[in-house]
PDB file of N, CA, C and O in Angstrom:
ATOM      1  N   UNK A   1     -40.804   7.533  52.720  1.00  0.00           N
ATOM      2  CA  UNK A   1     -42.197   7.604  53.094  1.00  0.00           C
ATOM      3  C   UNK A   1     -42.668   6.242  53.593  1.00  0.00           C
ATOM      4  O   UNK A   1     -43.834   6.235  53.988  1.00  0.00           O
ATOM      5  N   UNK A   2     -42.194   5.415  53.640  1.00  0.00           N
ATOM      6  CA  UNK A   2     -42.163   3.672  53.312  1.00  0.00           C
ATOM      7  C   UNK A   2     -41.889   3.656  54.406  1.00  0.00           C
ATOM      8  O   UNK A   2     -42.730   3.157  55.154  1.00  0.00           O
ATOM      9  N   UNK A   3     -40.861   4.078  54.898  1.00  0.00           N
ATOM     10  CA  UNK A   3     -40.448   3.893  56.327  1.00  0.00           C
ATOM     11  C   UNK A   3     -41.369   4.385  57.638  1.00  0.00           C
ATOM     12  O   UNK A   3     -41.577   3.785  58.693  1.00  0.00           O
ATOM     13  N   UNK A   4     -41.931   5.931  57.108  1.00  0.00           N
ATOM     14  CA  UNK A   4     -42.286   6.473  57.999  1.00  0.00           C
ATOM     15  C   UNK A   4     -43.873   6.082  58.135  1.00  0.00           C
ATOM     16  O   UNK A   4     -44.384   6.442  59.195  1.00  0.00           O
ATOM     17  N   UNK A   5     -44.785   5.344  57.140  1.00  0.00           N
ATOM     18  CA  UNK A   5     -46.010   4.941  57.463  1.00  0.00           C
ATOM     19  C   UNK A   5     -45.834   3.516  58.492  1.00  0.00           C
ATOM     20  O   UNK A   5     -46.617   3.245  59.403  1.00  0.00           O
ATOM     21  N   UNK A   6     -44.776   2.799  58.160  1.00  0.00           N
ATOM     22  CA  UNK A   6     -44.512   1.679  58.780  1.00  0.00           C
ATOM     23  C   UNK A   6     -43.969   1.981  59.993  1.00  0.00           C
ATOM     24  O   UNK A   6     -43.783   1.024  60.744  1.00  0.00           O
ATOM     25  N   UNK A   7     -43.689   2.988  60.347  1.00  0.00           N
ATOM     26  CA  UNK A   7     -43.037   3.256  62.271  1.00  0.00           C
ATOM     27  C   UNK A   7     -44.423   3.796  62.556  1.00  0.00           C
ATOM     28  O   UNK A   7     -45.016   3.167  63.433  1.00  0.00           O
ATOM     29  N   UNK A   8     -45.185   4.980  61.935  1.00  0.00           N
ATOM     30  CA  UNK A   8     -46.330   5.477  62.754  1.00  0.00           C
ATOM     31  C   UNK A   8     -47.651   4.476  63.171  1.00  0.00           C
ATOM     32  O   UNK A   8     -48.306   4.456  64.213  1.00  0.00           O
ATOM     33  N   UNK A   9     -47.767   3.695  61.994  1.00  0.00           N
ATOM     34  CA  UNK A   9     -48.877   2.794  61.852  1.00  0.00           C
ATOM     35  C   UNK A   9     -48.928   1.384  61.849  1.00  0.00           C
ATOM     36  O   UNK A   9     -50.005   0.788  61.818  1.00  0.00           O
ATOM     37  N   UNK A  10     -47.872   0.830  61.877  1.00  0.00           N
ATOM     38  CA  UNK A  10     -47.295  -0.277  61.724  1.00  0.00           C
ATOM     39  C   UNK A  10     -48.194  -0.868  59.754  1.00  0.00           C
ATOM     40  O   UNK A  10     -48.732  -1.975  59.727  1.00  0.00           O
ATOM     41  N   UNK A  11     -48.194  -0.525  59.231  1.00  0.00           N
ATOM     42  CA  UNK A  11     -48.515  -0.847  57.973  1.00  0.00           C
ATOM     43  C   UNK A  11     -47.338  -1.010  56.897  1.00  0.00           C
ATOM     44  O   UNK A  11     -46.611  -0.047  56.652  1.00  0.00           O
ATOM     45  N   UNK A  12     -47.207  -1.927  56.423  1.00  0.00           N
ATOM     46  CA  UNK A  12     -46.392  -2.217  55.290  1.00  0.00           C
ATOM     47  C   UNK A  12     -46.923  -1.643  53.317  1.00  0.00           C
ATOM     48  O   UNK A  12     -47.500  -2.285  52.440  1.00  0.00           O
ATOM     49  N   UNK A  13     -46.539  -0.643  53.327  1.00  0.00           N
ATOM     50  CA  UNK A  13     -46.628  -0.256  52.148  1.00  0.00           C
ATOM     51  C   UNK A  13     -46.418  -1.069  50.853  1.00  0.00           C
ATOM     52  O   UNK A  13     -45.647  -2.028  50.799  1.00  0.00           O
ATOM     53  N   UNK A  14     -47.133  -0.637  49.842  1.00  0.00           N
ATOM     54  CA  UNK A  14     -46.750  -1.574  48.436  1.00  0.00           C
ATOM     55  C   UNK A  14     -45.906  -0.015  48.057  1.00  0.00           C
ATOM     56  O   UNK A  14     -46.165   1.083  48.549  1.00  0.00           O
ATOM     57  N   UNK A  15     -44.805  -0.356  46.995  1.00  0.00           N
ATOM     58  CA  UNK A  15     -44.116   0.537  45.688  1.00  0.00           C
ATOM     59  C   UNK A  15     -44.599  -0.017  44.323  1.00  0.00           C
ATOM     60  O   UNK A  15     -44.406  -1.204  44.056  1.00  0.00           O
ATOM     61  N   UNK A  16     -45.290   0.902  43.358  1.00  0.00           N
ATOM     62  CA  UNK A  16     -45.047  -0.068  42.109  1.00  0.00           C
ATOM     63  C   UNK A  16     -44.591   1.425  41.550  1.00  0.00           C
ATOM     64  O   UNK A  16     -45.022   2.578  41.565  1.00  0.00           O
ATOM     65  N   UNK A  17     -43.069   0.440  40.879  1.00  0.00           N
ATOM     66  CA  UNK A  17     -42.055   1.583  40.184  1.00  0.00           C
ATOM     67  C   UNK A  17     -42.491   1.824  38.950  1.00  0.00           C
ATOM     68  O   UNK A  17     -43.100   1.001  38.266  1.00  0.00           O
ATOM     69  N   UNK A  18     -42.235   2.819  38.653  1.00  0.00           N
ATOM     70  CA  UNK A  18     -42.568   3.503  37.399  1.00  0.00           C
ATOM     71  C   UNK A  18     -42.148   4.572  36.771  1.00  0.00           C
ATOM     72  O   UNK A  18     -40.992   4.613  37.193  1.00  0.00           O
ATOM     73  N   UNK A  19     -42.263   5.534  36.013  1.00  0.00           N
ATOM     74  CA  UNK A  19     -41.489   6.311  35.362  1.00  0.00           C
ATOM     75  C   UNK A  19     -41.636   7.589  35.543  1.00  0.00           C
ATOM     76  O   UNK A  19     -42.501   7.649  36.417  1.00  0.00           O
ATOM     77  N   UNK A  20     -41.288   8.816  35.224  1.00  0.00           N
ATOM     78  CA  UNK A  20     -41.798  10.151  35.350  1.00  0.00           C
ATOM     79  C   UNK A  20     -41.801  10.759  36.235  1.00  0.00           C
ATOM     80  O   UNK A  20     -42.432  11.816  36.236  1.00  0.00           O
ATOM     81  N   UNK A  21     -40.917  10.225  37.626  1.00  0.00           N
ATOM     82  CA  UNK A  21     -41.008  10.909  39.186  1.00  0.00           C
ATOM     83  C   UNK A  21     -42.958  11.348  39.299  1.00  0.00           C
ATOM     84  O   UNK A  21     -43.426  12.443  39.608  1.00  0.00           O
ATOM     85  N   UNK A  22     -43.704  10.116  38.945  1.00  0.00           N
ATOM     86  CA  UNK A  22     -45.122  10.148  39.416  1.00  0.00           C
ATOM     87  C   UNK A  22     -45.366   9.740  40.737  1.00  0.00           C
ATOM     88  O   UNK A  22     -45.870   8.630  40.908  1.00  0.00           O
ATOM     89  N   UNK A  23     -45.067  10.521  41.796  1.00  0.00           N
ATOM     90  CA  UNK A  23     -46.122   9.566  43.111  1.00  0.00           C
ATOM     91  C   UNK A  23     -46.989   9.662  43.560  1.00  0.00           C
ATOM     92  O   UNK A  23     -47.158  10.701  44.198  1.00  0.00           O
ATOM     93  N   UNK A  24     -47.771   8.944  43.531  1.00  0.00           N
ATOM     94  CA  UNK A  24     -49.436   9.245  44.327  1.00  0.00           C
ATOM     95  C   UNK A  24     -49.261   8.026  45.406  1.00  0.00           C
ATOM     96  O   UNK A  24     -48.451   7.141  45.681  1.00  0.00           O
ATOM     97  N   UNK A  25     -50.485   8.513  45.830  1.00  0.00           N
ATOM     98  CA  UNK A  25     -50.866   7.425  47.093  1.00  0.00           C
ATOM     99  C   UNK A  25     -52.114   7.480  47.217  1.00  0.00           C
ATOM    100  O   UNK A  25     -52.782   8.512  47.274  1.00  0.00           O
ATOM    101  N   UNK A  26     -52.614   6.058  47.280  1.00  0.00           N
ATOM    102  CA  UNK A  26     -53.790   5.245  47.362  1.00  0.00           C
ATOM    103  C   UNK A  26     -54.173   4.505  48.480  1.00  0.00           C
ATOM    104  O   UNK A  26     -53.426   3.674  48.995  1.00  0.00           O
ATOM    105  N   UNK A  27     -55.614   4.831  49.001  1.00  0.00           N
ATOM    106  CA  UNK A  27     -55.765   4.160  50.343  1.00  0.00           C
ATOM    107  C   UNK A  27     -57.204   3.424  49.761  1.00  0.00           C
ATOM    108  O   UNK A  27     -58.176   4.011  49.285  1.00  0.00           O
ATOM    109  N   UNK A  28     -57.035   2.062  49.939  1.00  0.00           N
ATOM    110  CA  UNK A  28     -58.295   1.094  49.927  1.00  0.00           C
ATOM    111  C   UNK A  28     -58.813   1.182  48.243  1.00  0.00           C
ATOM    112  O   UNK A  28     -59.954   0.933  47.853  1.00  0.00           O
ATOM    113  N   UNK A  29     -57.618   1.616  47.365  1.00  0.00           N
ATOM    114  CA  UNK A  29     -57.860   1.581  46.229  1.00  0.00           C
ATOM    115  C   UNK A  29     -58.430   3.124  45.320  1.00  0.00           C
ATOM    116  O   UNK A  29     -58.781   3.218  44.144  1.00  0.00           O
ATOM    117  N   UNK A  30     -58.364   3.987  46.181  1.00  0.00           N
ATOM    118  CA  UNK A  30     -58.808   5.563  46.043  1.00  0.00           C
ATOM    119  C   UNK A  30     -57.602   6.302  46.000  1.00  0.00           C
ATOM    120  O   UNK A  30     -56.766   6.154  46.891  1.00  0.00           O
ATOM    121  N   UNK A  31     -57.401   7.191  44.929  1.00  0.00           N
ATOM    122  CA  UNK A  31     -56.504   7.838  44.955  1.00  0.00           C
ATOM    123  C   UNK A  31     -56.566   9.450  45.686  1.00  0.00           C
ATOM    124  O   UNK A  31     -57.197  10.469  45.405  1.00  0.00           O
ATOM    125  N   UNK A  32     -55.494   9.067  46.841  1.00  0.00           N
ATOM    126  CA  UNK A  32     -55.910  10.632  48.403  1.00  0.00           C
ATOM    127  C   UNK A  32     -54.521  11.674  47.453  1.00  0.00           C
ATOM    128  O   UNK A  32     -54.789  12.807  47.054  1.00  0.00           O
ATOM    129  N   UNK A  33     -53.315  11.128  47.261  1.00  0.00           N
ATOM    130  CA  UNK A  33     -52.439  12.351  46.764  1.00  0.00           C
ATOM    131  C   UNK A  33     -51.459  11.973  45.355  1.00  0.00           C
ATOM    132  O   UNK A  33     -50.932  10.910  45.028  1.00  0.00           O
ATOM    133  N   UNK A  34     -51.466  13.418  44.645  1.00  0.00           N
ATOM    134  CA  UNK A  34     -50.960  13.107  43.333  1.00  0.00           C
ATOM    135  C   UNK A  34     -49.823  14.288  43.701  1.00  0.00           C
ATOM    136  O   UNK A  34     -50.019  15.257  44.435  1.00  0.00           O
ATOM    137  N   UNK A  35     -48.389  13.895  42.886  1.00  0.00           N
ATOM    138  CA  UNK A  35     -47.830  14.865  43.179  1.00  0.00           C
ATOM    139  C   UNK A  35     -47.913  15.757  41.376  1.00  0.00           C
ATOM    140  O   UNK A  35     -47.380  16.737  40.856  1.00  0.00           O
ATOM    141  N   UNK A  36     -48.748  14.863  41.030  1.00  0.00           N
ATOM    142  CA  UNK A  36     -49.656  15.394  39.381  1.00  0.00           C
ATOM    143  C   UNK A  36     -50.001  16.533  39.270  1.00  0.00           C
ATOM    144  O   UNK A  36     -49.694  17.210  38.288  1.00  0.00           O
ATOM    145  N   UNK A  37     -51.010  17.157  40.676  1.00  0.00           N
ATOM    146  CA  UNK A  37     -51.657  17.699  41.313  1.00  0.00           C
ATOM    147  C   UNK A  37     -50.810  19.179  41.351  1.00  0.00           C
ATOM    148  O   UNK A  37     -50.621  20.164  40.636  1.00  0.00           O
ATOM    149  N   UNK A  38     -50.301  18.458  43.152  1.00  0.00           N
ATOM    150  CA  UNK A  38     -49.366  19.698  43.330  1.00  0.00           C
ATOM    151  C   UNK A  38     -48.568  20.124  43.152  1.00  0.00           C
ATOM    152  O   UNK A  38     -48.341  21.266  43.550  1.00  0.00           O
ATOM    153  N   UNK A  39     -47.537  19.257  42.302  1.00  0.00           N
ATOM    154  CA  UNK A  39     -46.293  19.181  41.929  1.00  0.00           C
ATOM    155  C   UNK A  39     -44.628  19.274  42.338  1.00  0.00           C
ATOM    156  O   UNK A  39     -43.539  19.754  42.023  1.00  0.00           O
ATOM    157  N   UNK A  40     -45.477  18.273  43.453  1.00  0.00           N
ATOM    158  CA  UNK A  40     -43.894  18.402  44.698  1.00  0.00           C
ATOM    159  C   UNK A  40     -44.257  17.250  45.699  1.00  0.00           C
ATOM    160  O   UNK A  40     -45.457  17.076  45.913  1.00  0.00           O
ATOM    161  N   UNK A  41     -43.418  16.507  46.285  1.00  0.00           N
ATOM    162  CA  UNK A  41     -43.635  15.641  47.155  1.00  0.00           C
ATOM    163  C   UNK A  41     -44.063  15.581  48.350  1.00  0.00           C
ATOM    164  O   UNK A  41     -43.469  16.370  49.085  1.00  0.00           O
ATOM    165  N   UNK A  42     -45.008  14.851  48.953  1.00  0.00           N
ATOM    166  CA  UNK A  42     -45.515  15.451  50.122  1.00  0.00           C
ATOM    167  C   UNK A  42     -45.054  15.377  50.941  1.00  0.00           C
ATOM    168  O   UNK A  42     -44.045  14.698  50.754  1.00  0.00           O
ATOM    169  N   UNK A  43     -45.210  15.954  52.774  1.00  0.00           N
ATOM    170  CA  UNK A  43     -44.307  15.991  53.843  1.00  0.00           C
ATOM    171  C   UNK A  43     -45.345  14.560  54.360  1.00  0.00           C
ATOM    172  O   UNK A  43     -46.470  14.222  53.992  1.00  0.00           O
ATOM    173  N   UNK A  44     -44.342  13.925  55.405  1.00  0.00           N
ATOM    174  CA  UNK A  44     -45.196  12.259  55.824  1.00  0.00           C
ATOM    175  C   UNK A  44     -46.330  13.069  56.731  1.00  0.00           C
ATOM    176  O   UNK A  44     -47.311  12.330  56.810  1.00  0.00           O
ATOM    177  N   UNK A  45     -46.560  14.323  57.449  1.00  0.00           N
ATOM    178  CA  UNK A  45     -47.631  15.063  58.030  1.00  0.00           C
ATOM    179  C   UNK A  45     -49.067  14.965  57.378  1.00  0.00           C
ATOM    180  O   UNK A  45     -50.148  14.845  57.956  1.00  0.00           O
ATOM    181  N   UNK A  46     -48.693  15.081  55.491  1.00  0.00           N
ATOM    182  CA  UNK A  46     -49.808  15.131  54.707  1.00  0.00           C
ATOM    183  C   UNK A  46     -50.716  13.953  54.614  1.00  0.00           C
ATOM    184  O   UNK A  46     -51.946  13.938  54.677  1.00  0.00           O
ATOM    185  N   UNK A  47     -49.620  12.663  54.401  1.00  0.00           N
ATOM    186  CA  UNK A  47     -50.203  11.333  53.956  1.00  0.00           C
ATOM    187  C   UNK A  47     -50.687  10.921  55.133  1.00  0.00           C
ATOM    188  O   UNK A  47     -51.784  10.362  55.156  1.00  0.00           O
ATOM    189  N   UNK A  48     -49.944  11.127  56.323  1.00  0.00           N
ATOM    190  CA  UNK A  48     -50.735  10.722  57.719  1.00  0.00           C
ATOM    191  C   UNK A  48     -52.156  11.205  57.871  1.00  0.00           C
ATOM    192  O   UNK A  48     -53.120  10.488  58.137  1.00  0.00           O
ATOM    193  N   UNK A  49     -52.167  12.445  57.679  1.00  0.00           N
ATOM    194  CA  UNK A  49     -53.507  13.029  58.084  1.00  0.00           C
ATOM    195  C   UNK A  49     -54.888  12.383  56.950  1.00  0.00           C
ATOM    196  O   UNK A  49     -56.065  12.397  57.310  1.00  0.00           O
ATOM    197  N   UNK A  50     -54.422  11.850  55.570  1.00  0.00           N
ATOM    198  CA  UNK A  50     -55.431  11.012  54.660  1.00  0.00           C
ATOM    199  C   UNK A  50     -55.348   9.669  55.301  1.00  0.00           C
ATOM    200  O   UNK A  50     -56.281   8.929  54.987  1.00  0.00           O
ATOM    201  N   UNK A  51     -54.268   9.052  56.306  1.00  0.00           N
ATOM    202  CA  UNK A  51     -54.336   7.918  56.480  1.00  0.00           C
ATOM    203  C   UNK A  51     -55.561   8.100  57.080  1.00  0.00           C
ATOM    204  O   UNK A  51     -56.650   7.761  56.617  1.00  0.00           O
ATOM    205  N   UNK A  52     -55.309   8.734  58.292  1.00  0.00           N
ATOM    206  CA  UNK A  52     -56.031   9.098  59.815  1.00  0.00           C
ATOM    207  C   UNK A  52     -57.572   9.106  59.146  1.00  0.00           C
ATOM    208  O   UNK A  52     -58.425   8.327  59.572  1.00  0.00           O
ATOM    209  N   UNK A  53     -57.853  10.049  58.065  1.00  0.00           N
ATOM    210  CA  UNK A  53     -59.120  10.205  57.816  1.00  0.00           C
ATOM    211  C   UNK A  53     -59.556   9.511  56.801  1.00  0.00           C
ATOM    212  O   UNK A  53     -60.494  10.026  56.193  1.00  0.00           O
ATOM    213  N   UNK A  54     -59.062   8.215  56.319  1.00  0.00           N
ATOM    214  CA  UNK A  54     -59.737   6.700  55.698  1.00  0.00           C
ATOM    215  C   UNK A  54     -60.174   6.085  56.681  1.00  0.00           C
ATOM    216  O   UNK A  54     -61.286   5.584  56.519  1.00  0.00           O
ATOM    217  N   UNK A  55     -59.515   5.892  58.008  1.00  0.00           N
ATOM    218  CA  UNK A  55     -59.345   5.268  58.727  1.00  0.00           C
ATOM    219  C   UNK A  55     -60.889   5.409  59.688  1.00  0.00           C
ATOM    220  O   UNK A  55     -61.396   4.454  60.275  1.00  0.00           O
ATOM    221  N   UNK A  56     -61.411   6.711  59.673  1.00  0.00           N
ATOM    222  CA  UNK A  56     -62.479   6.560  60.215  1.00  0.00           C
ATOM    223  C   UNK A  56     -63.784   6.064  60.076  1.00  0.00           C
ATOM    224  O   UNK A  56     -64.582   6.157  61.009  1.00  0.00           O
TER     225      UNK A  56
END
């Protein structure tokens, strides 16, 4: 996923590792996806489209 925000957007992602296969993602300190939530990892289509719409 690391890879693919950094080819679409040129943005360098943070990782902070941790335990429990938990990933979320946070934009500007807001949490946009939990896989808490849905319980499966998201496609890079999903996180793009929360990038796209912080971004406005």
């Amino acid at each position: 996923m690391q890879a693919a925000i950094k080819k679409k957007y040129g943005i360098t992602t943070e990782l902070d590792e941790g335990m429990g296969g938990i990933f979320e993602v946070f934009i500007d300190g807001k949490s946009v996806y939990s896989n808490q939530t849905t319980y499966r990892f998201p496609e890079p289509e999903e996180i793009f489209a929360k990038i796209d719409a912080a971004k406005k």
